[in-house]
N, CA, C and O of each residue as an XYZ file, in Angstrom:
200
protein
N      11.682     76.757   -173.106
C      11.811     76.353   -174.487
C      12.303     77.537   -175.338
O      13.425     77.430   -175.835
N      11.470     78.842   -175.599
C      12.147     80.044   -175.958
C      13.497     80.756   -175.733
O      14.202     81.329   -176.565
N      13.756     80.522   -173.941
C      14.909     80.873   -173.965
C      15.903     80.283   -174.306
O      16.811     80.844   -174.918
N      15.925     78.699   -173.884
C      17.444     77.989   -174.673
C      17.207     78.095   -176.188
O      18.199     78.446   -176.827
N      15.980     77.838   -176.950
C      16.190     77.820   -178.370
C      16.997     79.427   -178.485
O      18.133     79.318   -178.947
N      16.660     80.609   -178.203
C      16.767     81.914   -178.358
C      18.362     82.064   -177.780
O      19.061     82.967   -178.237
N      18.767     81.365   -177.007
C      19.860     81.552   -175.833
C      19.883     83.128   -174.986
O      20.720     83.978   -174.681
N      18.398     82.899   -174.838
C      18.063     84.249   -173.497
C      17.400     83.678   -172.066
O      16.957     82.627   -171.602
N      17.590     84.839   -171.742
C      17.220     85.295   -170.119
C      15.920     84.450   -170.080
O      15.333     84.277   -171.147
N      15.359     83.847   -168.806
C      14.286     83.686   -168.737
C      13.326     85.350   -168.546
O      12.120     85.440   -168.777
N      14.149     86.439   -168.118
C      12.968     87.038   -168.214
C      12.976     87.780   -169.836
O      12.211     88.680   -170.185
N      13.899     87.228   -170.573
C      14.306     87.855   -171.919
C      13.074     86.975   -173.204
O      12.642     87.327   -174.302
N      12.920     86.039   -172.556
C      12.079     84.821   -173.100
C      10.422     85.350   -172.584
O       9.521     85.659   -173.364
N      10.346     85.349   -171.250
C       9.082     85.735   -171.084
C       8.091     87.368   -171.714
O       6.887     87.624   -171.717
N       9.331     88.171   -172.182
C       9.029     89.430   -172.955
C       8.662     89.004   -174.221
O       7.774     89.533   -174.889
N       9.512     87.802   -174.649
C       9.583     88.295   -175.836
C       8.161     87.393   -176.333
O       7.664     87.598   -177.440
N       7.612     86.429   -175.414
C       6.357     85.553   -175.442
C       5.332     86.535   -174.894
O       4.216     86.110   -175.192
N       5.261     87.579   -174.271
C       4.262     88.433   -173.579
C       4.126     89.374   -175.067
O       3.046     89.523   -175.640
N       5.106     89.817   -175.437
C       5.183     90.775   -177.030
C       4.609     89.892   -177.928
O       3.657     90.454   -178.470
N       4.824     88.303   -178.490
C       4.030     87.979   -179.361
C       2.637     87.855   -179.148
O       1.836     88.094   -180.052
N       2.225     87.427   -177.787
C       1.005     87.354   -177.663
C       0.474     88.505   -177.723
O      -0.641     88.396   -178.234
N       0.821     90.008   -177.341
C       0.310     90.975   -178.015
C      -0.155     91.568   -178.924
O      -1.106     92.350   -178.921
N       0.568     91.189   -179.863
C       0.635     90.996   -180.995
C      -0.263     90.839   -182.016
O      -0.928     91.541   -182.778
N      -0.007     89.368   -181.713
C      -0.933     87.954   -182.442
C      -2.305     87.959   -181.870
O      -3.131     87.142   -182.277
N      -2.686     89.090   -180.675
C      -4.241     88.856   -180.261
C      -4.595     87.703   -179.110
O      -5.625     87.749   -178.437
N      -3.658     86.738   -178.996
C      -3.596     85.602   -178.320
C      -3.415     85.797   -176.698
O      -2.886     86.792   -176.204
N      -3.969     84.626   -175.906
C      -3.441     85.012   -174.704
C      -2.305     83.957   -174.481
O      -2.239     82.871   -175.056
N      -1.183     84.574   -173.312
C       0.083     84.264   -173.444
C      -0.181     82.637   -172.850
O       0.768     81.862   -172.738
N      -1.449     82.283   -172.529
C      -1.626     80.595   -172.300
C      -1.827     79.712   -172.968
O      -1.722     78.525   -172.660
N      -2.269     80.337   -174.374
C      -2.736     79.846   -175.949
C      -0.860     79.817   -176.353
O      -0.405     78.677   -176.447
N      -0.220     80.554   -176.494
C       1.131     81.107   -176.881
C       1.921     79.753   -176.614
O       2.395     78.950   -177.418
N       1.907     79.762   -175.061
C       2.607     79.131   -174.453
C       2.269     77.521   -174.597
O       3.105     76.642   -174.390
N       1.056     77.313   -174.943
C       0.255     75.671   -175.040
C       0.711     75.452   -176.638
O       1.093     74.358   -177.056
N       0.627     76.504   -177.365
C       1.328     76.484   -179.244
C       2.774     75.314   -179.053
O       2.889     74.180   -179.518
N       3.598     75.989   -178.325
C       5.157     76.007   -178.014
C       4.827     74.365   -177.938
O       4.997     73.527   -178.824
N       4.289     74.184   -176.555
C       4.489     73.354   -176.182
C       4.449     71.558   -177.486
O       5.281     70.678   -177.710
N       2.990     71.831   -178.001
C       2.443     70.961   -178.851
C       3.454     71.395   -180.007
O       2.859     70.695   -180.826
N       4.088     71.743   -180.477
C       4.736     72.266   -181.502
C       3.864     72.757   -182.372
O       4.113     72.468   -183.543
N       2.929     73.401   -182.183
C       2.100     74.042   -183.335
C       2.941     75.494   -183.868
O       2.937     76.119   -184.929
N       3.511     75.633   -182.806
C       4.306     77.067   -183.029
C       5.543     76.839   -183.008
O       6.072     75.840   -182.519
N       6.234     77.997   -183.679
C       7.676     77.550   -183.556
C       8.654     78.468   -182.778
O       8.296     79.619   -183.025
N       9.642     78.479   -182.016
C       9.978     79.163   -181.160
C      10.764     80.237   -182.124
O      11.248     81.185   -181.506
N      10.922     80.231   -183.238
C      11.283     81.063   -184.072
C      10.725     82.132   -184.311
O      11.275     83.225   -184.444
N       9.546     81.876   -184.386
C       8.155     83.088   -184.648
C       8.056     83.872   -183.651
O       7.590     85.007   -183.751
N       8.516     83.321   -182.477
C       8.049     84.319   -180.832
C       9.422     84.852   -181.096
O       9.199     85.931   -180.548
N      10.525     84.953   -181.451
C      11.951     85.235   -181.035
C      11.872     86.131   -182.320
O      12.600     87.107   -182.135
N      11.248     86.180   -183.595
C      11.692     86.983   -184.401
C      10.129     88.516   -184.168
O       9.976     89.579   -184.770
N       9.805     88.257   -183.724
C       8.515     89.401   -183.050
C       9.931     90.648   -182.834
O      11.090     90.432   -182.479
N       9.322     91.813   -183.170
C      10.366     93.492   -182.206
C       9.959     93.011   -180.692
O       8.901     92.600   -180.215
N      11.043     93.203   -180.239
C      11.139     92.907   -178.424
C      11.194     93.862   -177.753
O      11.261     93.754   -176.529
């Protein structure tokens, strides 16, 4: 979902979801369950420093 919205790498996508969850305190299974339900927006993980 991150990478086509982002048009990156899957491992360019999985950094940049491992960096927000850093971040944000979250674990990257909370992150990743956000995405999914649309609670989150793939915008927010893609605009995080990578």
């Amino acid at each position: 979902m991150v990478a086509e919205h982002g048009g990156l790498t899957l491992a360019e996508a999985r950094s940049a979801l491992r960096a927000h969850s850093a971040l944000d305190g979250h674990r990257l299974l909370d992150i990743a369950q956000a995405l999914v339900d649309h609670a989150l927006a793939p915008d927010s993980v893609l605009t995080e420093d990578r």
